[in-house]
Every structure is written in structure tokens, then in C-alpha cells.
Short mmCIF file of the C-alpha atoms (twelve columns), coordinates in Angstrom:
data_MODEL
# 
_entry.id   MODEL 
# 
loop_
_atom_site.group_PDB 
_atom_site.id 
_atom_site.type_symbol 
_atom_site.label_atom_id 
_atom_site.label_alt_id 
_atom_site.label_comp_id 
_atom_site.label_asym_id 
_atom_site.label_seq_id 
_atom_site.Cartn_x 
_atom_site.Cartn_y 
_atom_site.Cartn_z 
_atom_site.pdbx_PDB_model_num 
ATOM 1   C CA . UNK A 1   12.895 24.040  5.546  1 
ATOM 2   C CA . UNK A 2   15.920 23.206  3.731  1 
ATOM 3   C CA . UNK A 3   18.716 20.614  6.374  1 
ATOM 4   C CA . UNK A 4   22.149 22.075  7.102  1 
ATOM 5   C CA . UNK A 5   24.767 19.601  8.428  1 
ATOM 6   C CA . UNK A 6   25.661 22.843  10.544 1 
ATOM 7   C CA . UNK A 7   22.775 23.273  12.256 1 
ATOM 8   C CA . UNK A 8   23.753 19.281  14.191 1 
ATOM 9   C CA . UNK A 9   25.137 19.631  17.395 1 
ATOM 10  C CA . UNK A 10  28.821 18.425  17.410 1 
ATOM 11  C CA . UNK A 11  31.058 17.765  20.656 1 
ATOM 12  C CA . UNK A 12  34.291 19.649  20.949 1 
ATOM 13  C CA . UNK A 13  36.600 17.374  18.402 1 
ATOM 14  C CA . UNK A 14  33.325 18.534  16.158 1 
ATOM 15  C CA . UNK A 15  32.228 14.837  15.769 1 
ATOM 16  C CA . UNK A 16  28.526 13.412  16.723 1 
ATOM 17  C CA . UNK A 17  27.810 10.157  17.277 1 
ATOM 18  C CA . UNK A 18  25.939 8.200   14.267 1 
ATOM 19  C CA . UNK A 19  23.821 5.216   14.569 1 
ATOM 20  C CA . UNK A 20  23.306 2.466   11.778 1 
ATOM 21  C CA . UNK A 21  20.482 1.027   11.960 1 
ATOM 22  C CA . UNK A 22  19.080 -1.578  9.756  1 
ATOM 23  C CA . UNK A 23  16.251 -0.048  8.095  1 
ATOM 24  C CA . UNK A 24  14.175 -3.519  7.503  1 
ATOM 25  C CA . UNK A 25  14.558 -5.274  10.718 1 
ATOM 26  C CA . UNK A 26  15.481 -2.537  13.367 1 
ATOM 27  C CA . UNK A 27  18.573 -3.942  14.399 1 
ATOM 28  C CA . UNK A 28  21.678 -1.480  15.284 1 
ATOM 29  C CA . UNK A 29  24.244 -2.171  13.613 1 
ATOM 30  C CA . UNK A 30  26.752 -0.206  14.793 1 
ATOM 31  C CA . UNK A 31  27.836 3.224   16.320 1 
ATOM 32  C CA . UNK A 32  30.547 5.506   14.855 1 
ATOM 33  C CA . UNK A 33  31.337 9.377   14.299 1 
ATOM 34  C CA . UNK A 34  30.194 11.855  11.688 1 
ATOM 35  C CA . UNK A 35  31.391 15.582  11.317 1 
ATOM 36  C CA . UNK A 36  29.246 17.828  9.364  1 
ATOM 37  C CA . UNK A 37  31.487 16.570  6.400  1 
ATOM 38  C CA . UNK A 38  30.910 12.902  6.209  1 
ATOM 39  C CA . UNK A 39  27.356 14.324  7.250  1 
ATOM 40  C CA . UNK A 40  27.505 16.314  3.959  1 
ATOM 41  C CA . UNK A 41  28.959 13.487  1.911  1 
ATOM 42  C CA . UNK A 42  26.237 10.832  3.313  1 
ATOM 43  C CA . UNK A 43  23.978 12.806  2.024  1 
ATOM 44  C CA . UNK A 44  25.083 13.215  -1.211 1 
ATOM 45  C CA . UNK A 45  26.295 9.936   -2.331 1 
ATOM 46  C CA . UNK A 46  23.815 7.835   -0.313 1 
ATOM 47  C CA . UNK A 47  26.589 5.544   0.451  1 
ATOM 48  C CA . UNK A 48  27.342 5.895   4.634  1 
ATOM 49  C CA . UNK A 49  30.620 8.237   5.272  1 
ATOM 50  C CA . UNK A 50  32.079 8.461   8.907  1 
ATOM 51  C CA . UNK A 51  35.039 10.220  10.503 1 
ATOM 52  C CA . UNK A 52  37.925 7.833   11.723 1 
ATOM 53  C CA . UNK A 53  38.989 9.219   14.564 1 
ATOM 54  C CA . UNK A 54  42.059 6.871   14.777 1 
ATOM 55  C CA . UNK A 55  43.179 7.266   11.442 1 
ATOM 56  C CA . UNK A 56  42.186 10.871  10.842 1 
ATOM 57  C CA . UNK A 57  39.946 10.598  7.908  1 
ATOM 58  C CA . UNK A 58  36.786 9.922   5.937  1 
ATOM 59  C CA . UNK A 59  35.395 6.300   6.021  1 
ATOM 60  C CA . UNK A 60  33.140 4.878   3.461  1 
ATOM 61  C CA . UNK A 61  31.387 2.059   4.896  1 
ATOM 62  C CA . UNK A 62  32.265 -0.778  2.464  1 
ATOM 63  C CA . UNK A 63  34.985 1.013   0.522  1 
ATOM 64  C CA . UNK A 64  37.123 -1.527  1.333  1 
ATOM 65  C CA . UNK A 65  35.481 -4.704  2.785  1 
ATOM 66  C CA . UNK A 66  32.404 -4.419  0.146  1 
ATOM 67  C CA . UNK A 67  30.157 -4.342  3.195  1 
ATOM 68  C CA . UNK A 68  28.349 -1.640  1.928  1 
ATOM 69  C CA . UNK A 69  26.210 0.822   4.053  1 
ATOM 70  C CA . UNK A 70  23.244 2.383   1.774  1 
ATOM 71  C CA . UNK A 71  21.757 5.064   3.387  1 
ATOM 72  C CA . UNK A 72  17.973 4.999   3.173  1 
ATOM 73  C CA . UNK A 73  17.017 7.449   5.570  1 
ATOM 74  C CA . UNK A 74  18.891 9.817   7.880  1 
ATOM 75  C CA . UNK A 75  17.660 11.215  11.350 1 
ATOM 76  C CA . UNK A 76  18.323 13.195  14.250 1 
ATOM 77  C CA . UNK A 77  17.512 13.691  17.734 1 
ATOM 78  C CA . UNK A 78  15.721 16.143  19.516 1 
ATOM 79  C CA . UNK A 79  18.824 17.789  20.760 1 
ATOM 80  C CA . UNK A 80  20.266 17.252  17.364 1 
ATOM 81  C CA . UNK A 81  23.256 15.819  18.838 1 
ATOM 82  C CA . UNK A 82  22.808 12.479  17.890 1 
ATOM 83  C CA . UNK A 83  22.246 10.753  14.209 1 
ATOM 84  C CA . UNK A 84  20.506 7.835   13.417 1 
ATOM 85  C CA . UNK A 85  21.271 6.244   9.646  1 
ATOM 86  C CA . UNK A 86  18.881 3.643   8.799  1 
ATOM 87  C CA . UNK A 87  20.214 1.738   6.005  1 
ATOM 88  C CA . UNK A 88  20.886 -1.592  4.076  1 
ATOM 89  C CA . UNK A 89  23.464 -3.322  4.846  1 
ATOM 90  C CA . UNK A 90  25.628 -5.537  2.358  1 
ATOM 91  C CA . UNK A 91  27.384 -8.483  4.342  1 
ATOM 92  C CA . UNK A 92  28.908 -7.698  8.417  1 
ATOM 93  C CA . UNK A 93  28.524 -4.290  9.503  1 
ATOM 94  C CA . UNK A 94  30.971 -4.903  12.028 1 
ATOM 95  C CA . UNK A 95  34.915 -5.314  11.784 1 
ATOM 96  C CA . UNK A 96  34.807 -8.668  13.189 1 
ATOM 97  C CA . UNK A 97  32.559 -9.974  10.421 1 
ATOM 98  C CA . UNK A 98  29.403 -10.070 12.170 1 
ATOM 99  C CA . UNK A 99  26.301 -9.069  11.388 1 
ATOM 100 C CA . UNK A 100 26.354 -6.232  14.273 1 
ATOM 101 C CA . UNK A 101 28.923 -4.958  16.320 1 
ATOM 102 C CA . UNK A 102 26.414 -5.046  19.308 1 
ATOM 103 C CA . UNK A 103 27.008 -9.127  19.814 1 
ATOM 104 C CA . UNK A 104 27.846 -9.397  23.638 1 
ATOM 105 C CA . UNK A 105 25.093 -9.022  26.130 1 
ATOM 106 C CA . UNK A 106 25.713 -8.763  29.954 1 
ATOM 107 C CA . UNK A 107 23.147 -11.743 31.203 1 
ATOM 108 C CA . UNK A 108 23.428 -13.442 34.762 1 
ATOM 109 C CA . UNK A 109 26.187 -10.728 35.420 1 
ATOM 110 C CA . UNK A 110 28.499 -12.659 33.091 1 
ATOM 111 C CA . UNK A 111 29.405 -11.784 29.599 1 
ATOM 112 C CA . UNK A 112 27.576 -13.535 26.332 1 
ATOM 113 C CA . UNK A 113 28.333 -14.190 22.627 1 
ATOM 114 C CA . UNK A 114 25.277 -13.466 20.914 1 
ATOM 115 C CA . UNK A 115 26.349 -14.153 17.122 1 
ATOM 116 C CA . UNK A 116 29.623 -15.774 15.591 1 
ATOM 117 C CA . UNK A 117 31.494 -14.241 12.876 1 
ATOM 118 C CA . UNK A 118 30.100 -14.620 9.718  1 
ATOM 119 C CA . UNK A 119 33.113 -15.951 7.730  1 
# 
């Protein structure tokens, strides 16, 4: 059975929600939105394409940082409202040079730094 970015389940701005995962050591990386265009494009180019919500466009992980995301396999839920990109990751995934954007843990009730900036 042939995969059809249309067949996903998007909300009503027609984005889903895509998780990077790192496809050697299981860490997430980072969440951010597809539409079934960057969906499309990931596909095609194997390089990790999202949908900036805030500046209205397509986003090529690493187009401009060099913190490349290469896609190695892509999922979906059971709903198929959810992605999951496993990939490998060149440098930070995050925006604040870390290695993930998931860094701060709730422990004790009080807030914790798990990882410094990379740079």
C-alpha cells in the first residue's frame, strides 16, 4: 500500500505535530509542525522539512545553522495524527544550541538544567 501525506490526520490550521527523534540513541530531540507539504518534501529529499508557524513557511532543519536533520525513518501513530522522524542529527537540534530542546526537567517540584549549550 502506497503512503499519502493526505491520508495523516491534520488539526484545523492543517498542521500535525512531528517528533525528531534520534534514531541511534532514542533521544527526542525536538517537537515541531508538518503539513502534508513539508510531509511531502521530507520525504523526498530525506533532509527534515517543517512548517513555521511564526514565520509562515517551510523550514529545513539545518538550512541555515548546518544542524542538519537526516531523515532515516518516518512514522506515524495509530490515529495518524502524530509523526515521529527518527533521524541523525548534525550538531544542536535545538535553537539554543543544545543537543535537545527537551533540557529542563521538573524534579523536587523545582525546575532543572539538564544540558548546557553546546557552543
Amino acid at each position: 500500500m502506497s503512503f499519502e501525506p493526505d491520508t495523516l490526520v491534520y488539526n484545523e490550521a492543517g498542521l500535525i505535530p512531528a517528533i525528531a527523534q534520534d534514531s541511534e540513541t532514542g533521544e527526542v530531540l525536538m517537537m515541531a509542525w508538518m503539513n502534508a507539504e513539508s510531509v511531502r518534501r521530507t520525504l523526498e529529499s530525506g533532509r527534515v522539512t517543517y512548517w513555521s508557524r511564526s514565520r509562515q513557511a517551510f523550514w529545513v532543519k539545518g538550512e541555515s545553522s548546518g544542524h542538519v536533520q537526516e531523515l532515516v525513518e518516518f512514522r506515524f501513530d495509530c490515529d495518524k495524527d502524530c509523526v515521529l522522524v527518527t533521524v541523525r542529527q548534525t550538531g544542536p537540534a535545538c535553537h539554543t544550541n543544545r543537543r535537545s530542546c527537551f533540557y529542563t526537567a521538573v524534579r523536587d517540584g523545582e525546575e532543572v538544567e539538564l544540558m548546557a549549550p553546546e557552543h
